[in-house]
TORBANU-73336 format. One record per residue (C-alpha): residue in one letter; x, y, z. Coordinates in steps of 0.02 Angstrom, whole numbers, plus 32768, in hexadecimal, padded with zeros to 4 digits. Layout:
% residues N
aXYZ/...
This chain:
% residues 669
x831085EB7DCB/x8266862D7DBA/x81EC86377E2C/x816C85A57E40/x80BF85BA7E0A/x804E85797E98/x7F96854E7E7F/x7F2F85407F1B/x7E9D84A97F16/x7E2A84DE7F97/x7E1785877FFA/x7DF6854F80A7/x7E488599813D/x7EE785358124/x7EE985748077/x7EED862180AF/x7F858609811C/x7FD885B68088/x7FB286508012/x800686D3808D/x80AC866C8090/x809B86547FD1/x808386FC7FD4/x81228722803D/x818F86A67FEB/x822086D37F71/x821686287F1F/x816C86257EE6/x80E9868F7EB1/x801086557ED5/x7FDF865C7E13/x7F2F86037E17/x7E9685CE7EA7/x7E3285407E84/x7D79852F7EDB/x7CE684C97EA7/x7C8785657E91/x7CBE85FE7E44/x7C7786707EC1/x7CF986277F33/x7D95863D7EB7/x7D5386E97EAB/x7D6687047F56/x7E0386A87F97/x7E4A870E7EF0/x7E2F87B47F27/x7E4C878F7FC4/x7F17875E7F94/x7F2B87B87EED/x7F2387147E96/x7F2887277DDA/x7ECA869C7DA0/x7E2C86397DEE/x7DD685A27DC3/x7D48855C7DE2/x7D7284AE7DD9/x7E1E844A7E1C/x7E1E83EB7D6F/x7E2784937D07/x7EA484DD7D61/x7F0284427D63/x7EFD843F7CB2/x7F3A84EB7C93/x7FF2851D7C63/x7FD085B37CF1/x801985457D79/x80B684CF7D97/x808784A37E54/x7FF3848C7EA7/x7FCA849C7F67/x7F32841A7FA7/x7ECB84428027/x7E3583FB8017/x7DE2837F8097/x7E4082D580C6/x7DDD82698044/x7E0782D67FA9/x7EC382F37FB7/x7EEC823C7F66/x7E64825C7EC7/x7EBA82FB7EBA/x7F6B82E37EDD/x7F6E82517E58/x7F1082BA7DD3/x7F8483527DFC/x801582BE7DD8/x7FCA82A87D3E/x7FC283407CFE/x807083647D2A/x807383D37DC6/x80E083DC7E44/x806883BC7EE5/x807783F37F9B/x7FE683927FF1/x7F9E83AE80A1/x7FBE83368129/x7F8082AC813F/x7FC58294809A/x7F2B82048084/x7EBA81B580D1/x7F12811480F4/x7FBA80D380BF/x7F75807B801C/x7F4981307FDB/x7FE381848004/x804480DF7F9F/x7FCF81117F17/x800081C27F13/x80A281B47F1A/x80A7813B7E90/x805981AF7E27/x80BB82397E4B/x816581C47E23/x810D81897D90/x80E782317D49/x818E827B7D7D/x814182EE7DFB/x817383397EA5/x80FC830A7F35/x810883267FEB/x80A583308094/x808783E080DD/x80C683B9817E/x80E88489817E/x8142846F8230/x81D283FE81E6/x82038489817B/x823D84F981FC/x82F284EF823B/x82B784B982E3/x82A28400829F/x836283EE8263/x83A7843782FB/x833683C2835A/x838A832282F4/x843A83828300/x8435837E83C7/x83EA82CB83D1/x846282A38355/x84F382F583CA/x84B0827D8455/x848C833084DF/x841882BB8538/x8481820B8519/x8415817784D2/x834D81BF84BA/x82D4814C8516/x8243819B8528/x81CE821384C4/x8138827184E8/x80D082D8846A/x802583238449/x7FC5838F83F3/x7EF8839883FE/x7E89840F841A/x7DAE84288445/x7D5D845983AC/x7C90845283DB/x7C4383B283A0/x7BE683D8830D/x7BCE833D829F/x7BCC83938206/x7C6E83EC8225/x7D0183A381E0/x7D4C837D8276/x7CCC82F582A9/x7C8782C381F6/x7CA4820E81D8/x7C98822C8120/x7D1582C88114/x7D9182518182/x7D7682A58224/x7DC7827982D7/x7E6C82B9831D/x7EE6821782E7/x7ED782498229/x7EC883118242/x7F5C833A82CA/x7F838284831E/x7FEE828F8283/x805F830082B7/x80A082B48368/x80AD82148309/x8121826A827C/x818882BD8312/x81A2821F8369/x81CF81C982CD/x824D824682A7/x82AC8260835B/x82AA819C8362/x8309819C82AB/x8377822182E5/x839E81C28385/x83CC812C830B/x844081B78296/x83A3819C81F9/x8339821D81C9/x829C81C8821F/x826C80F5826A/x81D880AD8272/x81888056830B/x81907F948335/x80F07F9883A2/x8061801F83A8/x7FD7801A842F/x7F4380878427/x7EA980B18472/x7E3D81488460/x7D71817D8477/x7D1A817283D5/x7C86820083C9/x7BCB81C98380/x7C05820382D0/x7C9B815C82DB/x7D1A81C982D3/x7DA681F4837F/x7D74828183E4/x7E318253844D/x7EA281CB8438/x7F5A81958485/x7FCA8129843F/x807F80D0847F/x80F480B283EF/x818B80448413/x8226805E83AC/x82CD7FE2838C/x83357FE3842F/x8294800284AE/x827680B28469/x81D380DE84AE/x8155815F8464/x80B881AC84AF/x804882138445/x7FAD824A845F/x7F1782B483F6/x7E6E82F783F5/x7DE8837583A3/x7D7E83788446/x7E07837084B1/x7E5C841E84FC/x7F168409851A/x7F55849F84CD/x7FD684C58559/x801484148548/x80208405849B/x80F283FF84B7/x81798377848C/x81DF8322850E/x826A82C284EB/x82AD824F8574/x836082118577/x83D881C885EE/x844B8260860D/x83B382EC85F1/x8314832985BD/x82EE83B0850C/x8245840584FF/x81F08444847D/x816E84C184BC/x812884F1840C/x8150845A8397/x80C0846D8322/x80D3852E82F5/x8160857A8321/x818386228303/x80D4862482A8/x808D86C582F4/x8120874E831E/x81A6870182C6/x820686CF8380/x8289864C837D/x825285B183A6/x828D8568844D/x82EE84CD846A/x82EC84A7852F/x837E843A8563/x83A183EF8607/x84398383861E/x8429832986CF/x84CC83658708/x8498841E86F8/x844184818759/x83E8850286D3/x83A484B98640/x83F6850485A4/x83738563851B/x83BC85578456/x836885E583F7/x834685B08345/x8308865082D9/x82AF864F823A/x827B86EE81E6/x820C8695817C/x815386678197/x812785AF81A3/x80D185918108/x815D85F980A6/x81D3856E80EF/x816084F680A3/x815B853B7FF1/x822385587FFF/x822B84B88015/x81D5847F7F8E/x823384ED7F14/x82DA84C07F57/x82B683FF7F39/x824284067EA0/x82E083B97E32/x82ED831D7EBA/x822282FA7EB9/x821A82E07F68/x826683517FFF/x82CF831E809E/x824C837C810D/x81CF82D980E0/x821282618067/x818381F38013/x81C9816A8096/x81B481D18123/x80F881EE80DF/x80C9814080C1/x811E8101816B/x80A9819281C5/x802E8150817C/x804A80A481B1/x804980C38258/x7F96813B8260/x7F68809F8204/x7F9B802C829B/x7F6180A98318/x7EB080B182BB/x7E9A7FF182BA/x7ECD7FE18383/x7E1E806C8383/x7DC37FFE82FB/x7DAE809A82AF/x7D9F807181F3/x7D3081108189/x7CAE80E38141/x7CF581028097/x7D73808F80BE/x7CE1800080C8/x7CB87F9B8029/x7C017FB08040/x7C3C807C8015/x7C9E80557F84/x7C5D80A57ED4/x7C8680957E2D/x7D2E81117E2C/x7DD380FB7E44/x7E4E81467ECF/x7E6981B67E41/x7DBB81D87E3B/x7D8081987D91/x7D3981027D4D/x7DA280677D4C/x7DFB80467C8E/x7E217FA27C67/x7EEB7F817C20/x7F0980417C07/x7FBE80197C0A/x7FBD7F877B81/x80427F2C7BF9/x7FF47E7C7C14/x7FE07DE37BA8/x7F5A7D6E7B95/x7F417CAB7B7F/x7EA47C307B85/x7E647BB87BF6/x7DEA7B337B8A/x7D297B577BDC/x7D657C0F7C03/x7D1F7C887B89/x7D757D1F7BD1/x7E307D337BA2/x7E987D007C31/x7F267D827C71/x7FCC7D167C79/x7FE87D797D28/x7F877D437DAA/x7F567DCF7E45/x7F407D587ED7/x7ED37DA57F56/x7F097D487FF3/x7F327DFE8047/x7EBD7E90801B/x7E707E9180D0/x7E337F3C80C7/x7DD37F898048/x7E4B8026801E/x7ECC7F8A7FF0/x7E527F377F7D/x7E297FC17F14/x7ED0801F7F09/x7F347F8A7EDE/x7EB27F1E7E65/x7E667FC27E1A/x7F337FE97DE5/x7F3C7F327DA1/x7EA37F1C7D48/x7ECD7FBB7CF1/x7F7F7F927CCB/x7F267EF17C6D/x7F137E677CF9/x7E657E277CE7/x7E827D867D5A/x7E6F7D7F7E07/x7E957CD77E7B/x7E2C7CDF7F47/x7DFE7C517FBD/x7D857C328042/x7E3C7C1580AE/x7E617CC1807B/x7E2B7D498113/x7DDF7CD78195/x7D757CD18208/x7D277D6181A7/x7D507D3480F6/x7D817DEF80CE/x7DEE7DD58034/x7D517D767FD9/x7CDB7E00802D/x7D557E747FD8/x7D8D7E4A7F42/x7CC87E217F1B/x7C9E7ED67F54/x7D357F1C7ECE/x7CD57EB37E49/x7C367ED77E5F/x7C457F9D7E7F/x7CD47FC57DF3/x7C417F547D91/x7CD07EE87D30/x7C737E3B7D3E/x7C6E7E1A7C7F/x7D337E397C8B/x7D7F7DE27D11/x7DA57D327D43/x7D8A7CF97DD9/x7DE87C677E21/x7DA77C097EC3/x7DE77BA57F41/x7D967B337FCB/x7DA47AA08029/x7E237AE4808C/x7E707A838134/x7DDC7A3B81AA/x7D507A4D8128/x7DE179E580B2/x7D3F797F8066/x7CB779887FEA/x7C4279B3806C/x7CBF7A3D80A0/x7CE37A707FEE/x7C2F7AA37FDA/x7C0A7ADE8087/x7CB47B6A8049/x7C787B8D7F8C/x7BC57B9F7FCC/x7C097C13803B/x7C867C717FC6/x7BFA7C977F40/x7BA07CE67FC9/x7C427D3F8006/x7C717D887F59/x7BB77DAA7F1E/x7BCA7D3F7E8B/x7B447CA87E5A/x7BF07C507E1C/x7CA07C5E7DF6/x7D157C4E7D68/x7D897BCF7DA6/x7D5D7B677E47/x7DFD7AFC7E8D/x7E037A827F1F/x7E977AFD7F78/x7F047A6D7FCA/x7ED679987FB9/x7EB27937803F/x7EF37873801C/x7E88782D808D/x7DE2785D802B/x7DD377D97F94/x7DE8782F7ED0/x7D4E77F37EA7/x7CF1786A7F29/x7D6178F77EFF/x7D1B78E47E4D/x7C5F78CF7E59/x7C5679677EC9/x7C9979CA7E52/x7C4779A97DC2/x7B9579B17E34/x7BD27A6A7E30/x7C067A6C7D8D/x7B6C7A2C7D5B/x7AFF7AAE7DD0/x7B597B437D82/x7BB67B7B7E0C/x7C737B887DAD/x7C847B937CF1/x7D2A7B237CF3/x7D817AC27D9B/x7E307A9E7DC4/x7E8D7A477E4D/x7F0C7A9E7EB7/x7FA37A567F2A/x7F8679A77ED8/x8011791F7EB3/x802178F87E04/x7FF578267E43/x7F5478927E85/x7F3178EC7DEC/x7F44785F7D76/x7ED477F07DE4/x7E5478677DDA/x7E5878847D0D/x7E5C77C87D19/x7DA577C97D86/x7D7378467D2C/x7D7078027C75/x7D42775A7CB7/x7CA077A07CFF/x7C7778087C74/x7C9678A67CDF/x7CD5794D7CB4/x7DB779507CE5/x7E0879E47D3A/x7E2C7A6B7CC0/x7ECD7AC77D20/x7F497AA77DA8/x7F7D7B107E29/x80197ABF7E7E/x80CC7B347EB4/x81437B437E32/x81D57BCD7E1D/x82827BC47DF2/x82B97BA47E9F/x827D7AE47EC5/x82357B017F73/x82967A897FF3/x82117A9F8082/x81647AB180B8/x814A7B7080CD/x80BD7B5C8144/x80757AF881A6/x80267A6F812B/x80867A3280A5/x804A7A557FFF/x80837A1F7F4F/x81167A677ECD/x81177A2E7E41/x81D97A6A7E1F/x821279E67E05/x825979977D5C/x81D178FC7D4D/x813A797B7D92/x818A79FD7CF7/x8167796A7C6C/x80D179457CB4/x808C79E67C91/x80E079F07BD4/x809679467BA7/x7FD779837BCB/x7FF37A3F7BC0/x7F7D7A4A7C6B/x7F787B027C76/x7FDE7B287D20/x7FB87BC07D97/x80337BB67E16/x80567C027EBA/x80F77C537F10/x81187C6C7E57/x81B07CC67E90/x81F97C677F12/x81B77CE67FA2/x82487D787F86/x82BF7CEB7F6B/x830A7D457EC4/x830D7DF07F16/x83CC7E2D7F45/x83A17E1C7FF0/x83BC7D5E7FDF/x84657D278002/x84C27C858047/x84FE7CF180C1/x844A7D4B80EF/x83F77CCD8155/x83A27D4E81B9/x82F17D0E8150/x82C57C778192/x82517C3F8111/x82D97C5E809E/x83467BF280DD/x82CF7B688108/x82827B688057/x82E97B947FEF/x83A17B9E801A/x840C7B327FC7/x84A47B127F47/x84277AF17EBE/x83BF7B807ED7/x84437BE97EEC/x849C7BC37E50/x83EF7BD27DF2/x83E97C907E48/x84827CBA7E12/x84597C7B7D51/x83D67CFB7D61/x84487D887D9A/x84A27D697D00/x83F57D707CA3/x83CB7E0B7CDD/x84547E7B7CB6/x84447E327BFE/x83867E5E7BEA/x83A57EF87C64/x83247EC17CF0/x83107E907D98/x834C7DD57DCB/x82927D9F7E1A/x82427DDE7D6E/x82D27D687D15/x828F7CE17D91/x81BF7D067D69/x81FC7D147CA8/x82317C5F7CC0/x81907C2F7D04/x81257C6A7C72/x81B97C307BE6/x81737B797C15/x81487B0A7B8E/x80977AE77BCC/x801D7B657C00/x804A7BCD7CA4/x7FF37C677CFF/x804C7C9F7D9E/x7FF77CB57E2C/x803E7D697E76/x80507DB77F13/x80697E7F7EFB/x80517ED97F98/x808D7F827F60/x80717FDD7EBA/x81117FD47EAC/x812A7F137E9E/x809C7F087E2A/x81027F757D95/x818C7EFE7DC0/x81317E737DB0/x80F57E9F7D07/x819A7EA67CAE/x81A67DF77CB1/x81407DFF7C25/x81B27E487BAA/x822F7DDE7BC9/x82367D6F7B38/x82A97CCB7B76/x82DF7C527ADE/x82C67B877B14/x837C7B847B3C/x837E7C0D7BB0/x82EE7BBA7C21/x835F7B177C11/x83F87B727C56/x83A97BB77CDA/x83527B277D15/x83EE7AAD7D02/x84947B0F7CD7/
């Protein structure tokens, strides 16, 4: 095979080290140096006897010079970068953290499976033999069932808020820049203790000091793992521990060490040391584990040896993201969010660091809504769960430009602090995509269930997503007990005040719906223009909270909605995972499943869909959405994506073409 040609994006200290085992490698050769100035190229190039500098990352990106590319650069950059390296079809070895937050390593990756692309985390130490011996001896069970794991690595670096240790903007604080790496350790003895490559923690518990630049000078953490596994890890840039920065693992016939788990055999090419103590023996027992090869030569090996597979076994994309998760968790026990994470921060770019494009992929399909002069996408991106700003903009920037211009919020949504509406408002107003989106709105949720409520919550919403007034306003759920008639004047008063364009009702009977149409045209007032009411393939048995609210699955609620062709946008569109494999009769291990949705009928409807899908060669739960748009009367699901991922899965509903009698069959056999 020939050797890899590595391109270096940023010549920092770290890119140095990376150079000399590039340098020393037999599977790759350094071919190019990216810097933002030339002066710097220039001088990292000399420096290594690298051929070809740049002076930008986008040139040398673009050049035919380079197959792989090595990122370095500071926290914030390596998603912009990794995902425009993806694009231009380079392999990519990206410095840990891989991201900034889990929502920008799921981005990454995606891009990097879209594009066909290798991608991996430099953890440089889990390239080194040490790390599979480690997992072989655990595996082996030398110190019986592992209970107990201690790990650290932090050092002082002088507090200097410009420094990139402590600046807030350049993601300082020791969690993201080495509390990484006991978390990745601990995640991977715990998986070898349960014979996988790595587990993720049930519970994680953190506290740390955070520093007048809001980033964590020192922080601990306890992770707990299936079976009472427990992890301690702790970190710090202005904490010393230098002589403590060991593993311990803790079982209940012994005790292995790890004196130099982060760089082994890093400076005179020693073996690295595996210290194990069985209880029953006196001496503890040292396994030598050589390796002739510098650290960051193991890394690029690596790479090369797994280009063909796109990800490597030293840290799979799954081992990245569930990192990730969990200096996510630890952050939030802090409240340590960056300020770039904040929606008050958010500009006009992407994650991939360009302007927002609207329906680059020409994947969605459109339908109209009368009063709605905007084109309405017939998949609807419910924002009941973009909590955090980095989820907002990763996952509606990726929809809006794969065509979905349609976007469903309530007041209910993020309470007590409304952060959905504060969100999604923020994604709207800073990607500046007003004139393109709809915006659906829902109030008079629970105790404000009342006109006076419903305007105390839209008042509230407009303020919440910046907007003077919304697309689409919908009562979110009826409450019986307040007379049509009311339900109806308030309305229009806000209607008539400008405040929503079009409204709809949403969790209402169809006795409900047609006494209101009734009030309506007998008062001369303005009806409801859309429904939003559950509705899937599945007919939902149950409640699946709290409060009941309305399906309309049934066959008279069905009729209803083909003799006035109401426009229908309904919720749990999907059935909630029901049409996923993982559903079974004998799987009751879901208890929503079972209590909503389990039964004969259902199941016989699931398994009509099975044999669906293998004839249009797609997923059963796409067969299932497919139905829901094949209607005879107007539909736009509501949808729930929370990963990339499910959104691209989502969409292929929309190619499926069913004929009347297929929608027939699989609602009735």
């Amino acid at each position: 095979m020939s050797k890899l040609r590595w391109g270096i994006i940023g010549t920092g200290l770290i890119a140095k080290e990376f150079a000399d085992g590039i340098n020393a490698s037999t599977t790759g050769e350094l071919s190019a140096v990216a810097s933002r100035t030339r002066a710097s190229a220039e001088t990292f190039g000399d420096a290594y006897r690298v051929p070809h500098r740049f002076d930008s990352y986008q040139s040398m990106l673009d050049s035919s010079l380079v197959d792989a590319v090595y990122i370095c650069t500071p926290h914030p950059m390596h998603a912009e970068w990794s995902i425009k390296a993806a694009e231009a079809g380079k392999h990519i070895l990206v410095e840990k953290p891989i991201g900034m937050n889990w929502f920008e390593t799921m981005a990454m990756i995606d891009a990097a499976r879209v594009n066909d692309v290798f991608l991996m985390e430099a953890f440089m130490y889990r390239c080194h033999p040490q790390m599979r011996k480690l997992a072989e001896i655990i595996r082996a069970g030398a110190i019986g069932a592992v209970q107990m794991i201690r790990a650290s690595f932090s050092y002082a670096a002088g507090f200097d808020p410009a420094n990139r240790q402590y600046n807030n903007d350049l993601g300082g604080g020791g969690i993201l820049d080495v509390g990484c790496y006991p978390v990745s350790i601990a995640r991977l003895i715990a998986g070898a203790a349960q014979g996988k490559s790595f587990a993720e923690p049930i519970d994680v518990k953190g506290v740390g000091h955070l520093g007048p630049t809001g980033v964590d000078h020192y922080a601990a953490a306890v992770l707990r793992f299936a079976g009472d596994l427990i992890a301690q890890v702790c970190t710090g840039i202005g904490l010393n521990t230098h002589n403590d920065n060991i593993v311990e693992i803790f079982g209940s016939d012994g005790k292995i060490t790890l004196p130099d788990p982060w760089i082994p055999s890093r400076w005179d090419r020693s073996p690295a040391k595996i210290i194990l103590k069985r209880h029953k023996e006196k001496s503890p027992e040292t396994i030598l584990v050589p390796c002739a090869d510098d650290l960051y030569t193991c890394e690029a090996d690596e790479v090369a040896r797994n280009i063909s597979a796109r990800q490597a076994p030293a840290m799979s994309w799954d081992d990245s993201l569930g990192n990730m998760r969990v200096l996510d968790r630890w952050r939030a026990e802090l409240g340590l969010v960056y300020e770039s994470e904040k929606p008050a921060r958010a500009t006009n770019l992407t994650t991939a660091g360009r302007p927002i494009q609207f329906n680059r992929t020409n994947e969605m399909a459109y339908g109209t809504v009368k009063g709605i002069d905007k084109k309405i996408s017939r998949l609807v991106f419910g924002c009941d769960s973009n909590h955090t700003w980095p989820d907002t903009a990763v996952m509606l920037d990726d929809f809006f430009e794969r065509g979905g211009n349609t976007f469903d919020t309530s007041h209910g949504y993020g309470n007590p602090n409304g952060a959905c509406e504060i969100n999604l408002g923020s994604w709207v107003k800073q990607r500046g995509v007003c004139d393109q989106v709809v915006i659906i709105e829902k109030g008079a949720n629970y105790h404000n269930g009342n006109p006076r409520g419903l305007s105390i919550e839209l008042l509230a919403g407009l303020e919440r997503l910046q907007m003077d007034h919304v697309d689409i306003y919908m009562i979110h759920r009826d409450n019986e007990q307040v007379p049509i008639g009311e339900w109806v004047d308030v309305l229009n008063e806000h209607l008539s005040s400008g405040r929503m364009s079009v409204f709809g009702l949403s969790n209402f009977t169809i006795l409900r719906l047609q006494a209101f149409a009734e009030y309506a045209k007998k008062n001369g007032k303005q009806n409801f223009s859309v429904v939003s009411n559950q509705f899937s393939l599945a007919e939902l048995l149950a409640p699946i909270w709290d409060v009941f609210l309305v399906s309309s699955g049934d066959r008279a609620s069905r009729q209803w909605f083909i003799d006035t062709q109401t426009p229908l946008f309904p919720w749990s569109s999907q059935a909630r995972g029901f049409f996923l494999p993982a559903a079974t009769p004998e799987n009751r291990s879901n208890a929503e499943w079972v209590r909503c949705w389990y039964n004969s009928q259902n199941f016989a409807r699931k398994s009509r869909a099975d044999e669906l899908a293998k004839k249009y060669q797609v997923e059963t739960i796409n067969i299932a959405l497919a139905w829901v748009l094949a209607q005879s009367f107007p539909t736009f699901p509501l949808v729930g994506p929370k990963q990339l991922s499910e959104t691209r899965s989502t969409l292929r509903a929309l190619s499926i073409k069913l004929t009347p009698d297929e929608v027939d069959w699989l609602s009735d056999g």
